[in-house]
TORRO-134832 format. One record per atom (N, C-alpha, C): x, y, z; residue in three letters. Coordinates in pm, whole numbers, plus 50000, padded with zeros to 5 digits. Layout:
<pts>
XYZala/...
</pts>
This chain:
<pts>
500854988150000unk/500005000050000unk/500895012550000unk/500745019349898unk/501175034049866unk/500925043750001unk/501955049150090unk/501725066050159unk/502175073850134unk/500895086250060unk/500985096750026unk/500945108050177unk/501515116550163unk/501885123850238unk/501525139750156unk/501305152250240unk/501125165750233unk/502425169350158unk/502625173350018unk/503465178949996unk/503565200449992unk/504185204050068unk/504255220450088unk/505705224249953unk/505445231749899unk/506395232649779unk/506915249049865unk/507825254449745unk/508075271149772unk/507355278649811unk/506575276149714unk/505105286549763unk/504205286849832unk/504065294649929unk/503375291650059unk/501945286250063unk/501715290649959unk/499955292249915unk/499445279349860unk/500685272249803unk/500495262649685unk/500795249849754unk/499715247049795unk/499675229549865unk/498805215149771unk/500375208649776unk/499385194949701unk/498755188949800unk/497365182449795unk/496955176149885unk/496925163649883unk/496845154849918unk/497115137249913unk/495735133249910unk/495445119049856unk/494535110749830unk/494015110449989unk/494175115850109unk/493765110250223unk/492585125150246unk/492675132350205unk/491735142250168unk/491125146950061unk/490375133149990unk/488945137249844unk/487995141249940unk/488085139750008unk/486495149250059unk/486665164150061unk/487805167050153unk/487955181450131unk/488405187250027unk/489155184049944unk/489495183649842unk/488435185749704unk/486935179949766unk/486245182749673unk/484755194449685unk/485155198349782unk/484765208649807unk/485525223049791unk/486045220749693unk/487265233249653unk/487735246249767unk/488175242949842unk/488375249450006unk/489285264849936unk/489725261549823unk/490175277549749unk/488915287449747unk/488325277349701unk/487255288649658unk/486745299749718unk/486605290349839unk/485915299949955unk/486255312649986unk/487695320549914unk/488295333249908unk/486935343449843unk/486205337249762unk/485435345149733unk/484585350149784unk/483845344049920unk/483075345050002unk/483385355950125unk/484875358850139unk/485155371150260unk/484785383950195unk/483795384850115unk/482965395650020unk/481605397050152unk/481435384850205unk/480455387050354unk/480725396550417unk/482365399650441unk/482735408750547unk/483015424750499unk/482335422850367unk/482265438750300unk/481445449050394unk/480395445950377unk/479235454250470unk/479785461250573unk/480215453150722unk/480465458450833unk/481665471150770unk/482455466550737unk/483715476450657unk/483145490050601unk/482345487950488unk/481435497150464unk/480915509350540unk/479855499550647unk/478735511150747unk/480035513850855unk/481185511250830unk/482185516150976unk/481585509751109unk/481395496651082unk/480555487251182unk/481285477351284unk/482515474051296unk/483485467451361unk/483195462451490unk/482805452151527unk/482195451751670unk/482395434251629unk/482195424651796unk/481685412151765unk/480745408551710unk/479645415851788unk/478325411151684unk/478335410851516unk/479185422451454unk/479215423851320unk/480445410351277unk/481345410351331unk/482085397251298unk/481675384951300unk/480765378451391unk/480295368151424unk/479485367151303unk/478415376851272unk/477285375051201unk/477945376251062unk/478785382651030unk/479645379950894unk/480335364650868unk/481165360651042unk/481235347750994unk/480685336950961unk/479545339051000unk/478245329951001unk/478075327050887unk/477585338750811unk/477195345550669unk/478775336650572unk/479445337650617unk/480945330850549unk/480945317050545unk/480435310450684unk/480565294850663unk/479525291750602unk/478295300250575unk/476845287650525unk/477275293450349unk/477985304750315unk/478535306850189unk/478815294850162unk/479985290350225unk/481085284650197unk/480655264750152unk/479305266650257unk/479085255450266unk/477705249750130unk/477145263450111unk/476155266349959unk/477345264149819unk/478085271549854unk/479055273949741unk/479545260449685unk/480085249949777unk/480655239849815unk/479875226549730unk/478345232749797unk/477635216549766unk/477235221149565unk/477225236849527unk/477425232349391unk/478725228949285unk/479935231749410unk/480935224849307unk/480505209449319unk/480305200049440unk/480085186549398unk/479085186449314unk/477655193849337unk/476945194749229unk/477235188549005unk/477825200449012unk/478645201648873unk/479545194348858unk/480655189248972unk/481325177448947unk/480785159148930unk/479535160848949unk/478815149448951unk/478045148748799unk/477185163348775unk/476855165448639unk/478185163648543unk/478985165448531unk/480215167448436unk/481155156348486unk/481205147948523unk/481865134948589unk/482655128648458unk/481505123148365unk/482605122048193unk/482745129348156unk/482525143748121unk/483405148948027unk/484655154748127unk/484715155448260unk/485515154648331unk/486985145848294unk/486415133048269unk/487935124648320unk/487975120548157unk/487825131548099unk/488275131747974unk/489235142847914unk/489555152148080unk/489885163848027unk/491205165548132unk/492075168948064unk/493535165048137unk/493675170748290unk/493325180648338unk/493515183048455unk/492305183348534unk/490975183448490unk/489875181948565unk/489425166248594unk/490555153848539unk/489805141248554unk/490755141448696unk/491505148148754unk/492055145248886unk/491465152448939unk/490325157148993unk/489235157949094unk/489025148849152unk/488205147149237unk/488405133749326unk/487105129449284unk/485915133149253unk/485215127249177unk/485465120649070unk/485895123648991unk/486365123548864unk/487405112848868unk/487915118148944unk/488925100148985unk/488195090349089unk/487375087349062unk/486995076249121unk/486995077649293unk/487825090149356unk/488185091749482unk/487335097649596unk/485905101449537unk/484985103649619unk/483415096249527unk/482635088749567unk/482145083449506unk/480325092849485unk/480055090549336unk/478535100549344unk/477775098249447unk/477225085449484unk/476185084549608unk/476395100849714unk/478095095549760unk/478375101049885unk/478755114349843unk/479235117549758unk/479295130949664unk/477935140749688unk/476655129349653unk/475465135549628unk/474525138449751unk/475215129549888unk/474735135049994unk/475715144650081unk/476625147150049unk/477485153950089unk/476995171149983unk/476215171749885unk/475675185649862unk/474705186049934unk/473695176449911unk/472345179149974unk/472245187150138unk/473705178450233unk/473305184150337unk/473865199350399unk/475255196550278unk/475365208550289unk/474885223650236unk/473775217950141unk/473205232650100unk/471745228750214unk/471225221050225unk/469825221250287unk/470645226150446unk/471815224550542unk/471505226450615unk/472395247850604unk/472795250250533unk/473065265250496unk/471715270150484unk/470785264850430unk/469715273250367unk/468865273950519unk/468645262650595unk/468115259450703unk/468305269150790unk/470265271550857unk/470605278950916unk/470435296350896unk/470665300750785unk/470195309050730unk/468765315950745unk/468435308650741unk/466525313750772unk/466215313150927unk/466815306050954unk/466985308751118unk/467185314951170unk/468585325451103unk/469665331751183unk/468405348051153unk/467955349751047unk/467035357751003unk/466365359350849unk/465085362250844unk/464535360350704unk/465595363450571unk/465955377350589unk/466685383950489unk/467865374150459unk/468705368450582unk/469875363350519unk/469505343850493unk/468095343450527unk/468005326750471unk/467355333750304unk/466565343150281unk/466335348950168unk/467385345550052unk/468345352750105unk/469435357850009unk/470295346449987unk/470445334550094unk/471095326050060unk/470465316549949unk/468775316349962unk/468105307749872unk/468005315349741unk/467975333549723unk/468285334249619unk/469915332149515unk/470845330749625unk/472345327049565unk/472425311749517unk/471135301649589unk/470985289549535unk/470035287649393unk/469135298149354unk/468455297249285unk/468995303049117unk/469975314549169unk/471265313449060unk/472095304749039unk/472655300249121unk/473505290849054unk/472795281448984unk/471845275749034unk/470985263548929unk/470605268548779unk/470035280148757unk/470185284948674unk/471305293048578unk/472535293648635unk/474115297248539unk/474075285048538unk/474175273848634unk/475045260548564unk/474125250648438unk/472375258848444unk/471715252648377unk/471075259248242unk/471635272648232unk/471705280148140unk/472215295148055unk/472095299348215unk/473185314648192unk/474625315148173unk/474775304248181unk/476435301248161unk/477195303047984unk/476015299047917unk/476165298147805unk/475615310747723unk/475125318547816unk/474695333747711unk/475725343547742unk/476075350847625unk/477195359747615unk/476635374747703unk/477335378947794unk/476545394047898unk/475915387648002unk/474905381248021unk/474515371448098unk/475155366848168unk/476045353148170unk/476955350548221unk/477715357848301unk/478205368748245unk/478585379748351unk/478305384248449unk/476745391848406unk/475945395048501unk/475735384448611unk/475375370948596unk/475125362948661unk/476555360648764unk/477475360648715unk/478855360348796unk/478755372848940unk/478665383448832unk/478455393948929unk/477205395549027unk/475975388949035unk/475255385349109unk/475645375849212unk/476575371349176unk/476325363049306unk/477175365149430unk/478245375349361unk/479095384749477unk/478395397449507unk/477285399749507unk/476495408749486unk/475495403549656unk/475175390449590unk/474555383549689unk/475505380249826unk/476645377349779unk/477345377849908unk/477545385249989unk/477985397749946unk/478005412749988unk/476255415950124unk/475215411049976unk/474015413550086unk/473855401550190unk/474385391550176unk/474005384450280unk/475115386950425unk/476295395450396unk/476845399250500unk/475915412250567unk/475675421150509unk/474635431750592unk/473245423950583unk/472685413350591unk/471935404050624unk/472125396650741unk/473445394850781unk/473165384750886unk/473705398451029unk/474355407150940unk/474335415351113unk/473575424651106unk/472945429351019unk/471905435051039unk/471765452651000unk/472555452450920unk/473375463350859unk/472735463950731unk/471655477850758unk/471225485250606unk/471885483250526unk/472065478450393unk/472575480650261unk/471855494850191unk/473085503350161unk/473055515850112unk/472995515849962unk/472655524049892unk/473265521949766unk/474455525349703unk/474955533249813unk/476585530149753unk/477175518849761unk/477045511949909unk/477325498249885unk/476945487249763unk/476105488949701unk/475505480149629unk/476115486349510unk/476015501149452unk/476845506149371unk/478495498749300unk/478935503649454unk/480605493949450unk/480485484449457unk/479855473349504unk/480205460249489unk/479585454249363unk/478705458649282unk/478005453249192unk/479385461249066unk/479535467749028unk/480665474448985unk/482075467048974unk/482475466949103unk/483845459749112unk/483355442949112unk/482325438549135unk/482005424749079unk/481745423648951unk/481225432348867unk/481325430348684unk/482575431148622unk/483345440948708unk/485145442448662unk/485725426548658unk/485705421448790unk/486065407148792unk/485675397548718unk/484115398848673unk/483665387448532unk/484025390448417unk/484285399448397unk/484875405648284unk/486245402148282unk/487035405248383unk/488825399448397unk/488545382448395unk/487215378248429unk/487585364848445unk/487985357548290unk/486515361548210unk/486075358948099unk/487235361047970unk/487805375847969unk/489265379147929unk/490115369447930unk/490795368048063unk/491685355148083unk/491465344148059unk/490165340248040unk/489525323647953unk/489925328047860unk/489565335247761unk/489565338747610unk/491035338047572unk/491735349047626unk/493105344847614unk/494355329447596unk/493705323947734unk/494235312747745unk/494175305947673unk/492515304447618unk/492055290047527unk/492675290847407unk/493045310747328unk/493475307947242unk/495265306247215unk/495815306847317unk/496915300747333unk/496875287247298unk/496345280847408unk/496635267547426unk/495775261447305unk/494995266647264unk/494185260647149unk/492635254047210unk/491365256347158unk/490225252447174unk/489855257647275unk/488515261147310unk/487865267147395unk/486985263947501unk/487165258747616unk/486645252547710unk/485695257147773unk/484875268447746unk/483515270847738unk/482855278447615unk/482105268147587unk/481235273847452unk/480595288647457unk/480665297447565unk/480485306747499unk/481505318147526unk/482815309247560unk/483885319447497unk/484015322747324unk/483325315647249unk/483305318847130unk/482265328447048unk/480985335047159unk/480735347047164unk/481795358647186unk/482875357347244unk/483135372347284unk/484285372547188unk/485105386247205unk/486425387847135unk/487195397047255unk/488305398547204unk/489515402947318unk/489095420947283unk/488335425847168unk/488135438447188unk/487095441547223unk/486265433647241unk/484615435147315unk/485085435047427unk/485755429447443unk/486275428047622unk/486885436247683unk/487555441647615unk/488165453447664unk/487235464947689unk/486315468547548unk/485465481047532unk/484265478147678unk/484195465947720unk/483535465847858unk/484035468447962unk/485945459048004unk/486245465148083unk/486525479448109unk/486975485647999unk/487165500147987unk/486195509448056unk/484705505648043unk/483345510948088unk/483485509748242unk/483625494648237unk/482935489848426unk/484645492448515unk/485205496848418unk/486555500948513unk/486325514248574unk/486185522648488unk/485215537348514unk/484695538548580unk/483405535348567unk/482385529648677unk/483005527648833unk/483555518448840unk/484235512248954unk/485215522249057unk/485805525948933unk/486485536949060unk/486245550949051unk/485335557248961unk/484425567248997unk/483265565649122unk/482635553249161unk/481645551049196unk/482865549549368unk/483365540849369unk/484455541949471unk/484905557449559unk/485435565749433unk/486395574149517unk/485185583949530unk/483865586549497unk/482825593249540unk/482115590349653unk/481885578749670unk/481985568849825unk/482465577549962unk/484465571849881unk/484905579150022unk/485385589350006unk/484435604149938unk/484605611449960unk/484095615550066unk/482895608450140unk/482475613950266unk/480975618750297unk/480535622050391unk/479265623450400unk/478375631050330unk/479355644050250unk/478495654050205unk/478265647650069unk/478185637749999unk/477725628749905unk/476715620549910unk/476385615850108unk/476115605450137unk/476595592850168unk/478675591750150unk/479245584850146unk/479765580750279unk/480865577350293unk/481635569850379unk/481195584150476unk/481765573350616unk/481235582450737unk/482935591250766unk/483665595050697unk/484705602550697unk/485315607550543unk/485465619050525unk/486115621150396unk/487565611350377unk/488285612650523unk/489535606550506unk/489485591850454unk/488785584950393unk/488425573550340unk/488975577050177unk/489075587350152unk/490135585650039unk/491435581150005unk/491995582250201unk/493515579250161unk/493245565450098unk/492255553650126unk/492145545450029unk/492385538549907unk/491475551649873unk/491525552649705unk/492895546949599unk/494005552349656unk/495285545449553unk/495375533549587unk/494995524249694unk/495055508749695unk/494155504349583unk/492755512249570unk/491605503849542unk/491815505349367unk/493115517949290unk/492705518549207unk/494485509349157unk/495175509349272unk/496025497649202unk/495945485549206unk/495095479249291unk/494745468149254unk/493865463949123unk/493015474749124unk/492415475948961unk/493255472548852unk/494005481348868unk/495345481648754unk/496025471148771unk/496635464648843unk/497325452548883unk/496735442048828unk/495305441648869unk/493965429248748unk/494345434048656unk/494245440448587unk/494155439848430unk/495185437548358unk/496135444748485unk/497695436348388unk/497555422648372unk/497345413148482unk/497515403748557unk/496275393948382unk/495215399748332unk/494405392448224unk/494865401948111unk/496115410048066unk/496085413447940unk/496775401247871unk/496575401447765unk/497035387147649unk/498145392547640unk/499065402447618unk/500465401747593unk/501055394147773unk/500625401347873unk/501385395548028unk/501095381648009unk/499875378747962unk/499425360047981unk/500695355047902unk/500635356947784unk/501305350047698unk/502945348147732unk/503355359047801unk/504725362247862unk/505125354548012unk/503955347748075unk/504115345348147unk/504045331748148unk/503265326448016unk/503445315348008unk/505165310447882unk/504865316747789unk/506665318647772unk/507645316747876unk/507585324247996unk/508365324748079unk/508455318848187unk/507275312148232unk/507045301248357unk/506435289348275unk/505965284048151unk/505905270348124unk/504345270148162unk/503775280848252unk/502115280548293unk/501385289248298unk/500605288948378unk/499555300648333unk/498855309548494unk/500095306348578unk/500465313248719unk/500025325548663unk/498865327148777unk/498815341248807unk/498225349748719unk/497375344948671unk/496455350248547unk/494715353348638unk/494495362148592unk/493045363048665unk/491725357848591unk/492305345248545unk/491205336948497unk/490195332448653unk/491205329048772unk/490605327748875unk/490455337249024unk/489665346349007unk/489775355149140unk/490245351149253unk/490105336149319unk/490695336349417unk/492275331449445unk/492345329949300unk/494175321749310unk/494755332549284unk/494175346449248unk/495085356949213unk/495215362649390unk/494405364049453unk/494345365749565unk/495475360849680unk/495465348449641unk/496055340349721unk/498115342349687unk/498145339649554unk/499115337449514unk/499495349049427unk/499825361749390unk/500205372049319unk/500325381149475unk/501305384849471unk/502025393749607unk/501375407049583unk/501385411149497unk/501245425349536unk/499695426549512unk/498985417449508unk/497765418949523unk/497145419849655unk/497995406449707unk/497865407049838unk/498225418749904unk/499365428349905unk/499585431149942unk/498835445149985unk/498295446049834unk/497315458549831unk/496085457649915unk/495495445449916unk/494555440849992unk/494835442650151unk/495535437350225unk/496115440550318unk/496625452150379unk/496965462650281unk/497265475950295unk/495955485850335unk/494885480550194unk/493785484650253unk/492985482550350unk/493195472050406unk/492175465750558unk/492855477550656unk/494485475850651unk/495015483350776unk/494805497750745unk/494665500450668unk/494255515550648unk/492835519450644unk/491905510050640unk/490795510850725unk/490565512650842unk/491015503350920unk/490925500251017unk/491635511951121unk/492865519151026unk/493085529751121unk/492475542351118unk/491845544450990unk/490715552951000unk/489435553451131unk/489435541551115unk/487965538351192unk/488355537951301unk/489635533951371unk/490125536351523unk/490055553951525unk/490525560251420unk/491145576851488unk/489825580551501unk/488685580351406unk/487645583451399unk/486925581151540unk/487065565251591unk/485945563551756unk/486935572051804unk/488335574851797unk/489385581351904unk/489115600951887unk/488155604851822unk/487335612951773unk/489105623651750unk/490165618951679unk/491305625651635unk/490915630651475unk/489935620451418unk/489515629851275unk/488215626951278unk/487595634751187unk/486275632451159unk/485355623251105unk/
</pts>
């Protein structure tokens, strides 16, 4: 009998996992980066307290655990054309390493008991979780394949995340909030969709049929728009109350994180950096085909990200320390 063991490589981020974890493993535990979009809200209303953390984390695990039961979902639907396809037949479904039965009760309980908890915790955030379930059934069962759509639908559902964090603590959603996050969530389907397009035509053939709706200059003439959008709609935000915005003007010092990380995405999905990077690393590291691996693994993304929490956060201390306004 073969022992596989945890291999940890250079990169901190980048863990192989061993055959002794297809379960977790098939619940794509990356993914879940997408979901600390829960903890937008409190950030937002300048809300920082336990109660707002708790109820964000809450809002994070029944995400995590909705999100979860439709990757087995789709890995069960797509099972053959799966282990027909060079790097998706090593899923653990797909390899034989988690089996459909247990696959198929392993979604059920984890979306029935998210949706459960959810409606419990309060109407609005069991609401919002059953409407984030009622999209996905419908992208994986048809919006996936319409060109704009698809997008939109992408961007809905971080849209939905966003509201189900001022859902579970109880935090008005403004319309600036909804403004920026619906905004900087179309930027990201748009970088996603880009970086598919790119890739496929590198590597040759197109691994979703309706990457062959779009083109690399439609794509652009959108991101160009919802980039606009995004950080106009942003730096008017935190300009401050006399807008209606952030509860301090000083919420601009912000602003240059929020608009280099912008810039940083788009480098990160232009077809000349893709192509250079796969020239130059043999792969396709660090491309924002996937929001949360750019997250994880591209430094100065992180870094920007991180820059901005602490520069929140010291806003919102001087502010209770009533040193600015």
């Amino acid at each position: 009998m073969k022992h596989h063991n945890i291999v940890i490589r250079k990169n901190p981020f980048k863990i192989e996992i061993n055959h002794k974890l297809p379960f977790i493993v098939a619940l794509r535990p990356r993914q879940w980066t997408k979901n600390l979009v829960v903890f937008a809200a409190p950030l937002f209303a300048f809300s920082i307290n336990w109660q707002s953390c708790l109820g964000s984390l809450l809002a994070f695990i029944l995400f995590c655990g909705a999100s979860s039961s439709f990757y087995l979902i789709n890995d069960i639907a797509d099972v053959e054309s799966d282990r027909q396809h060079p790097v998706k037949r090593k899923r653990p479904i797909a390899a034989g390493l988690v089996n459909i039965p247990v696959a198929m009760a392993m979604a059920a309980v984890l979306l029935g008991g998210a949706l459960i908890l959810g409606w419990l915790r309060s109407p609005s955030l069991g609401a919002t979780l059953t409407g984030y379930a009622i999209l996905q059934i419908a992208y994986n069962l048809k919006l996936k394949h319409k060109p704009i759509v698809d997008i939109i639908a992408i961007a809905t559902g971080f849209v939905l995340r966003a509201c189900a964090g001022a859902a579970a603590t109880g935090i008005p959603v403004s319309s600036w909030f909804l403004l920026c996050t619906a905004m900087l969530a179309l930027f990201l389907g748009i970088e996603k969709r880009k970086a598919e397009l790119r890739l496929s035509e590198i590597k040759g053939g197109k691994t979703r049929a309706v990457l062959q709706r779009y083109s690399l200059p439609l794509l652009t003439r959108m991101e160009s728009t919802v980039t606009t959008g995004t950080v106009m709609s942003y730096a008017l935000w935190s300009s401050g109350p006399l807008v209606g915005g952030a509860q301090t003007p000083y919420m601009l010092v912000t602003l240059p994180f929020m608009v280099y990380g912008i810039f940083r995405y788009q480098l990160l999905s232009d077809p000349r950096e893709i192509a250079w990077r796969i020239k130059t690393n043999g792969a396709q590291r660090k491309s924002s085909e996937r929001p949360e691996e750019v997250l994880l693994k591209d430094l100065p993304i992180l870094g920007t990200v991180v820059g901005w929490l602490l520069t929140c956060f010291t806003i919102l201390l001087l502010k209770h320390q009533g040193i600015i306004e």
